[in-house]
N, C-alpha and C positions, 0 to 999 in steps of 0.2 A: 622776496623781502630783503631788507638791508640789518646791518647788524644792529641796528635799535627794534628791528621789526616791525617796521613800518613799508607796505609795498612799497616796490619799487616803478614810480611814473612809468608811461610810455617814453617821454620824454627824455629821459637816464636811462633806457634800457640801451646797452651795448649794440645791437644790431639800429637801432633808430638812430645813435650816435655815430654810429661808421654811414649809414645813408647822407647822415645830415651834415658831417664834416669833412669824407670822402676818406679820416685816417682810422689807423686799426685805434681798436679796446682792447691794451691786456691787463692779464688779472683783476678781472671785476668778479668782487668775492660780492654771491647772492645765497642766501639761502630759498631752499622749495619746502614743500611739504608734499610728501607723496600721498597717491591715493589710501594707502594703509594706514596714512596719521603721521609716518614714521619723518623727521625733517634729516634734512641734508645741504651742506653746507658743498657750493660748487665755487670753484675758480673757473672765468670765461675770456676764451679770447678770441676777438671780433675782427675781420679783416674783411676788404671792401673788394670785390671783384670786379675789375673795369674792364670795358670794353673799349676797343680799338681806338673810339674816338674821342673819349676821356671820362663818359658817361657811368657813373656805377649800375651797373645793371643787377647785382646781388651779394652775398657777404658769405663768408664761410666762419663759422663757426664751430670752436673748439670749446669743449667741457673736461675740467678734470675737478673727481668728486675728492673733497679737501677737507669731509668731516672729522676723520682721525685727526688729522692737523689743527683743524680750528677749537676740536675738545683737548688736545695736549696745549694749546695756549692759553686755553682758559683754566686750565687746571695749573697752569705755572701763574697762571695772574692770581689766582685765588692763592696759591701756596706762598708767592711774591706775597703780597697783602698780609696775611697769617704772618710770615717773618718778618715785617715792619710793625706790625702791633708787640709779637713779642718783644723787638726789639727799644721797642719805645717803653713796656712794662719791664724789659732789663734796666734800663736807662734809669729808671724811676727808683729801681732797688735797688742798685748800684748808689745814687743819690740819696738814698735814705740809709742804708750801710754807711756813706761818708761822714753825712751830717749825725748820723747817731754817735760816734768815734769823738768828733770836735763839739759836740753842744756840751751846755753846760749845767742842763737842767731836764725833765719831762716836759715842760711848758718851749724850751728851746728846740726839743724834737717833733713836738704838734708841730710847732708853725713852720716848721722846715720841711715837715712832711705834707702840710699844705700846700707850701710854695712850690717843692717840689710837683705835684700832681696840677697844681691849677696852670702852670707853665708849659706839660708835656698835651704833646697831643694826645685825642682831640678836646681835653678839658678845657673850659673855660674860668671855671671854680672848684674848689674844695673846702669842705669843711667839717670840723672834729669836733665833735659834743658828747653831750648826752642827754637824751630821752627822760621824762620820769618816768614815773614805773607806771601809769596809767597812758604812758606814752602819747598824754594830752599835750607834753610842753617838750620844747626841746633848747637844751643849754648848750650854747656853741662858746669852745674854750679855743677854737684856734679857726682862721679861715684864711683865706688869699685867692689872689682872681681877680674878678671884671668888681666888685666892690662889696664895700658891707649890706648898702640898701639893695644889693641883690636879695643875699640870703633875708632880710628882714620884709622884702617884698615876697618873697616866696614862703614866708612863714605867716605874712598877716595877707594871703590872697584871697579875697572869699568867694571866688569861683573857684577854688582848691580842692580834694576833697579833704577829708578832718586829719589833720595831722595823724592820727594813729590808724589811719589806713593808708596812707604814703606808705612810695616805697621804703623810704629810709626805716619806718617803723616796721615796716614789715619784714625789712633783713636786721631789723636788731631784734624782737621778736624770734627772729627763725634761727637765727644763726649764720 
């Protein structure tokens, strides 16, 4: 199979592509799965064996087993990925630290701490309110993002479920 895990054709298979083009295949990364369940991740290199009179008559084939390798890059992708969210939630603190320093008001640091969040990745909106206490209604003092008739389409949707079982109710609620 291939790294989305989808077989790999006859037609893409390294040996079927040295027949069919007469050049070698190197490094074609396929993953197997062995008889025990257990999967492994192979690098293959495919070379064409001719005969005297130009004809390929067979292929030789090389394996080396590249699992350690292929699980140290996915563990540096995933660790890559974790330090661009941190670093996008630094960004964000750093930016709310600034504008808390220069605003001139609470009402100047909502909306700065909206703009800031609805600008960083991957948000698209934010916004700052408050709940009543039966957490039937919800009072928004500050927002920024993709628009107002966002948040007011997502508060009057009535394929929604009831506002006080939302998330947002439910992390104010909890804590």
């Amino acid at each position: 199979y291939d790294e989305c895990g989808d077989p790999i054709g006859e037609d893409d298979h390294p040996v079927t592509r040295v027949f069919r083009t007469g050049r070698p295949v190197r490094t074609f990364l396929h993953g197997i799965r062995r008889p025990d369940g257990t999967e492994r991740w192979l690098s293959s290199n495919s070379a064409p064996i001719v005969a005297d009179d130009g004809t390929i008559e067979g292929a030789v084939v090389g394996l080396e087993d590249v699992t350690g390798l292929k699980e140290r890059e996915e563990s540096l992708q995933t660790q890559r990925s974790e330090l661009l969210r941190l670093n996008r939630i630094n960004s964000v603190i750093r930016g709310v630290a600034h504008e808390m320093t220069r605003a001139g008001s609470p009402e100047d640091i909502e909306n700065a701490l909206c703009g800031l969040i609805a600008t960083s990745e991957p948000y698209l909106f934010a916004v700052l309110g408050q709940f009543s206490s039966s957490y039937t209604e919800f009072i928004p003092r500050a927002s920024a993002g993709v628009g107002d008739e966002y948040l007011e389409s997502m508060l009057d949707n009535p394929d929604a479920p009831p506002l006080d079982q939302g998330p947002g109710a439910t992390a104010a609620k909890t804590g």
